[in-house]
PDB file of N, CA, C and O in Angstrom:
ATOM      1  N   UNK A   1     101.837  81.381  97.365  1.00  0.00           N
ATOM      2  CA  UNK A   1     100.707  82.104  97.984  1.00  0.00           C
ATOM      3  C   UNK A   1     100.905  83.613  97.843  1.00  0.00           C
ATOM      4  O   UNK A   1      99.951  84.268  97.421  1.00  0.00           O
ATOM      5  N   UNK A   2     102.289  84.361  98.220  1.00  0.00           N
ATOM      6  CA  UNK A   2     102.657  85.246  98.323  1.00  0.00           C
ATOM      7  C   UNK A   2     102.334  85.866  96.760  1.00  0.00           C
ATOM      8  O   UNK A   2     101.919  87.025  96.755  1.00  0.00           O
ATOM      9  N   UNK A   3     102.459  85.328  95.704  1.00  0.00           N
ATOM     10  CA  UNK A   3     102.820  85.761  94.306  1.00  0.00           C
ATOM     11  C   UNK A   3     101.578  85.933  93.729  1.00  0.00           C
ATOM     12  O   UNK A   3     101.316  86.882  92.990  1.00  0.00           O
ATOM     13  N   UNK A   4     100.405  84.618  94.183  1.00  0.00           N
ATOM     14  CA  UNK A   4      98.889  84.868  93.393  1.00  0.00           C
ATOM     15  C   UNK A   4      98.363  86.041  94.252  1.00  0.00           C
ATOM     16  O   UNK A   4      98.052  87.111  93.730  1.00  0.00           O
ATOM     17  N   UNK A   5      98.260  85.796  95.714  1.00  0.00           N
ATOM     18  CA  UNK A   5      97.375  87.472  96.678  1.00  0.00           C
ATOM     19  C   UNK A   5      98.123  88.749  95.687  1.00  0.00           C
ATOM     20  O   UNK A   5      97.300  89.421  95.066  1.00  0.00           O
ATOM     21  N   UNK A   6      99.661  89.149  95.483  1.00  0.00           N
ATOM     22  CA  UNK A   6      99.998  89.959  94.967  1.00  0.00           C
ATOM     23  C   UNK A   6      99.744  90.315  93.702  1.00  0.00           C
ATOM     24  O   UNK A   6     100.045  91.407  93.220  1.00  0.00           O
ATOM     25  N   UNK A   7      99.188  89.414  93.127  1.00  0.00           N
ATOM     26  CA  UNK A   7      98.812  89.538  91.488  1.00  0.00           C
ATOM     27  C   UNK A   7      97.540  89.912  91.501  1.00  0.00           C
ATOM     28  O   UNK A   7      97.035  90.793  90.804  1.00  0.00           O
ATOM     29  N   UNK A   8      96.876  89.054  92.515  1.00  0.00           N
ATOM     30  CA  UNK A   8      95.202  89.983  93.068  1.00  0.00           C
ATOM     31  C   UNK A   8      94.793  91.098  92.905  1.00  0.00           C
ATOM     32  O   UNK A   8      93.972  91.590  92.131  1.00  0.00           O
ATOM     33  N   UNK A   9      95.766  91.701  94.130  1.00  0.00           N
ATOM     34  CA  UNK A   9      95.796  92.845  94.192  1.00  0.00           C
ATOM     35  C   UNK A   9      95.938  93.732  93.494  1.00  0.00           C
ATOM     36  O   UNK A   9      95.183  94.704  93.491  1.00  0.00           O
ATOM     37  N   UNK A  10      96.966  93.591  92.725  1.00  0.00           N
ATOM     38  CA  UNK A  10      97.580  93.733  91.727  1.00  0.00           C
ATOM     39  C   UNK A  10      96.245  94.563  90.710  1.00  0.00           C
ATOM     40  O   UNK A  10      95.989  95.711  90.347  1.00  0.00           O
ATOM     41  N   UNK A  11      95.836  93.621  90.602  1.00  0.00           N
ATOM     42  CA  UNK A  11      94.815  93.535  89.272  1.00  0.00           C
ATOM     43  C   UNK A  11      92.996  94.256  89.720  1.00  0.00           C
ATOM     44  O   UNK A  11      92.042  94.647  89.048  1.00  0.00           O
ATOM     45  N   UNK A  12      93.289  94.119  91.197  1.00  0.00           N
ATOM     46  CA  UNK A  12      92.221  95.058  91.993  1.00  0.00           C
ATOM     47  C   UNK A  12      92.438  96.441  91.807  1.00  0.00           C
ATOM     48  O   UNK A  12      91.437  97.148  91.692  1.00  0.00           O
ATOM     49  N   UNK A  13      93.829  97.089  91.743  1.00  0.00           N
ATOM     50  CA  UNK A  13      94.185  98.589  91.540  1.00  0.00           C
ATOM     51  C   UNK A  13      94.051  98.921  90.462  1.00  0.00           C
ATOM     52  O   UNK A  13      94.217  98.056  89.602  1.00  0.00           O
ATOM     53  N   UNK A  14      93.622 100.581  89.950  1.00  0.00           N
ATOM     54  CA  UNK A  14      93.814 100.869  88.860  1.00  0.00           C
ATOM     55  C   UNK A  14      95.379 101.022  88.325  1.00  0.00           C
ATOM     56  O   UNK A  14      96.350 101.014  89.082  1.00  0.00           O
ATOM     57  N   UNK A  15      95.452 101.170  86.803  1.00  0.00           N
ATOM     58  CA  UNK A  15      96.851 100.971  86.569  1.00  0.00           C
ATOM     59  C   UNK A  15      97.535 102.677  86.885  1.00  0.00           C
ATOM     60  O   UNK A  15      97.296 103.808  86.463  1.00  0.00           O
ATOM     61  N   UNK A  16      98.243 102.213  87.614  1.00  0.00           N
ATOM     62  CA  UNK A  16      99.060 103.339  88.092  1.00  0.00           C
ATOM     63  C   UNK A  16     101.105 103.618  87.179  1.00  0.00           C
ATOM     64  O   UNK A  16     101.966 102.903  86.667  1.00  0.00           O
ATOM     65  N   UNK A  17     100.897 105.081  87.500  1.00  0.00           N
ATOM     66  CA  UNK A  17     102.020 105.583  86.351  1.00  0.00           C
ATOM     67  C   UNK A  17     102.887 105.762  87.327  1.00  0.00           C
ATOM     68  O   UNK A  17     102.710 105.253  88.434  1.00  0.00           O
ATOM     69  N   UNK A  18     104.153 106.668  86.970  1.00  0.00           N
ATOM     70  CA  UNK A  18     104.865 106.813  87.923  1.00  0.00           C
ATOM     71  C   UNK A  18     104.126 108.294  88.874  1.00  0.00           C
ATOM     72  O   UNK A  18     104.260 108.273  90.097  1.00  0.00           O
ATOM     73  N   UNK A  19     103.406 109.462  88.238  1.00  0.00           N
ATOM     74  CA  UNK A  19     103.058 110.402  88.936  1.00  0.00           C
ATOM     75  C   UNK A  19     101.781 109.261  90.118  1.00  0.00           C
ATOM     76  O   UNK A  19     101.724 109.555  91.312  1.00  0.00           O
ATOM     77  N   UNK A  20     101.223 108.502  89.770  1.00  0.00           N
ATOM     78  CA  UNK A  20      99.757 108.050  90.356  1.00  0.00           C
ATOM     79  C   UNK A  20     100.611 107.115  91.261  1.00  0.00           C
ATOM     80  O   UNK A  20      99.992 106.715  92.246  1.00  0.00           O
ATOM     81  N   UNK A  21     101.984 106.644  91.142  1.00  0.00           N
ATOM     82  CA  UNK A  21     102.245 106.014  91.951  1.00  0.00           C
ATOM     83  C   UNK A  21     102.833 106.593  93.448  1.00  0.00           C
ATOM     84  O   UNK A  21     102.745 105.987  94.516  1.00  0.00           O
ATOM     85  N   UNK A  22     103.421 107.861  93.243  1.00  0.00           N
ATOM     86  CA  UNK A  22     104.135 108.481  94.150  1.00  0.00           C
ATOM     87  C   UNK A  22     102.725 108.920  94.830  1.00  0.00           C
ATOM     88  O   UNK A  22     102.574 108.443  95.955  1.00  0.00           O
ATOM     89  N   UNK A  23     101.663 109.739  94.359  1.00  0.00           N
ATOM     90  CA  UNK A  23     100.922 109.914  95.281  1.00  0.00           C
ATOM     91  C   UNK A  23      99.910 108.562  95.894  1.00  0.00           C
ATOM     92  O   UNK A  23      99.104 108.738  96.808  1.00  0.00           O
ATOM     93  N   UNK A  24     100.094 107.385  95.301  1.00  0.00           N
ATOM     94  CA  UNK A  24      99.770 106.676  96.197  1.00  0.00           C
ATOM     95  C   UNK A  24     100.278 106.396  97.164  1.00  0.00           C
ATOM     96  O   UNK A  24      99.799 106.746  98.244  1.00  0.00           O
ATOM     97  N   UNK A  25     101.445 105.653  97.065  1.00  0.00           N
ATOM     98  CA  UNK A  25     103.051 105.472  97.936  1.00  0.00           C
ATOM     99  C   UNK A  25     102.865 106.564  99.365  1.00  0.00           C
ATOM    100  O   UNK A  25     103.242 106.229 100.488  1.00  0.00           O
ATOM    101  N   UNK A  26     102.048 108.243  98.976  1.00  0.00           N
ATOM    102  CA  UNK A  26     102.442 108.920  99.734  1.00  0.00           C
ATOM    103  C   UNK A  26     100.658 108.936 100.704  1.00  0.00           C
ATOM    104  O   UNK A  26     100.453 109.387 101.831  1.00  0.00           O
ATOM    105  N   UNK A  27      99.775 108.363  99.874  1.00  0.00           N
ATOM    106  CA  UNK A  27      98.829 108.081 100.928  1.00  0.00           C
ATOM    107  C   UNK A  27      99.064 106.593 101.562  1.00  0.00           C
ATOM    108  O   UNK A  27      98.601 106.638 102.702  1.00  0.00           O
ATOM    109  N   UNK A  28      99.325 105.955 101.430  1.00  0.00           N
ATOM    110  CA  UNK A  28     100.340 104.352 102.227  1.00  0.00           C
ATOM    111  C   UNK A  28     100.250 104.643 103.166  1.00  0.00           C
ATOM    112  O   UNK A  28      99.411 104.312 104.004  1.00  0.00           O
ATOM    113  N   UNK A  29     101.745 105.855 103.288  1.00  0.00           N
ATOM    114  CA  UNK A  29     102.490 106.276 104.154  1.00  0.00           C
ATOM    115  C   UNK A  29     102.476 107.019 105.175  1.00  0.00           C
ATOM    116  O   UNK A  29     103.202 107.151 106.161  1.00  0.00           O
ATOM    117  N   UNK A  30     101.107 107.705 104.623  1.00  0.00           N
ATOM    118  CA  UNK A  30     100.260 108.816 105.693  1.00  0.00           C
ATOM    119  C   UNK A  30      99.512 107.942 106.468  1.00  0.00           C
ATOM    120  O   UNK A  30      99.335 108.277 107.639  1.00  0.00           O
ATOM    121  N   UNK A  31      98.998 106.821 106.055  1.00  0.00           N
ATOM    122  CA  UNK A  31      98.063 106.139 106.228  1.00  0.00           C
ATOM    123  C   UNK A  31      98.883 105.167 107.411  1.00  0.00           C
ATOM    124  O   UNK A  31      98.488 104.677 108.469  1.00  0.00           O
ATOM    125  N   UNK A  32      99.682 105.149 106.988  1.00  0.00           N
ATOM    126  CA  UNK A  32     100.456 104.057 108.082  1.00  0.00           C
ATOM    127  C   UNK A  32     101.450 105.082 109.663  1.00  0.00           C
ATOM    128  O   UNK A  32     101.779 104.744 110.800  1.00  0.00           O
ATOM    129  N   UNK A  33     101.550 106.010 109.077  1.00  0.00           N
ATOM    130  CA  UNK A  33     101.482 106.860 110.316  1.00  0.00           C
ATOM    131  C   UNK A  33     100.717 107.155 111.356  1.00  0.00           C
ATOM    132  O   UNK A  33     101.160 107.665 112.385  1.00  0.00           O
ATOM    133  N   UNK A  34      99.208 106.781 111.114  1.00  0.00           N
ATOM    134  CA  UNK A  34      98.149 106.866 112.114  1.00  0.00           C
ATOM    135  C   UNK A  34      98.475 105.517 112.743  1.00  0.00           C
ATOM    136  O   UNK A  34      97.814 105.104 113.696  1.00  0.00           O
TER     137      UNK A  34
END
């Protein structure tokens, strides 16, 4: 279950690099601070 939702998702995001990943990672994180 865990592996197909994650592949979902996965495939719902655009493809992210390592710069597109850190600023995602860093809206997450902001995001999970509220």
């Amino acid at each position: 279950m865990a592996n197909t939702e994650g592949a979902a998702g996965k495939a719902n995001l655009p493809k992210l690099d390592e710069k597109n990943f850190l600023h995602w990672s860093m809206q997450i994180k902001a995001h999970l601070r509220h």
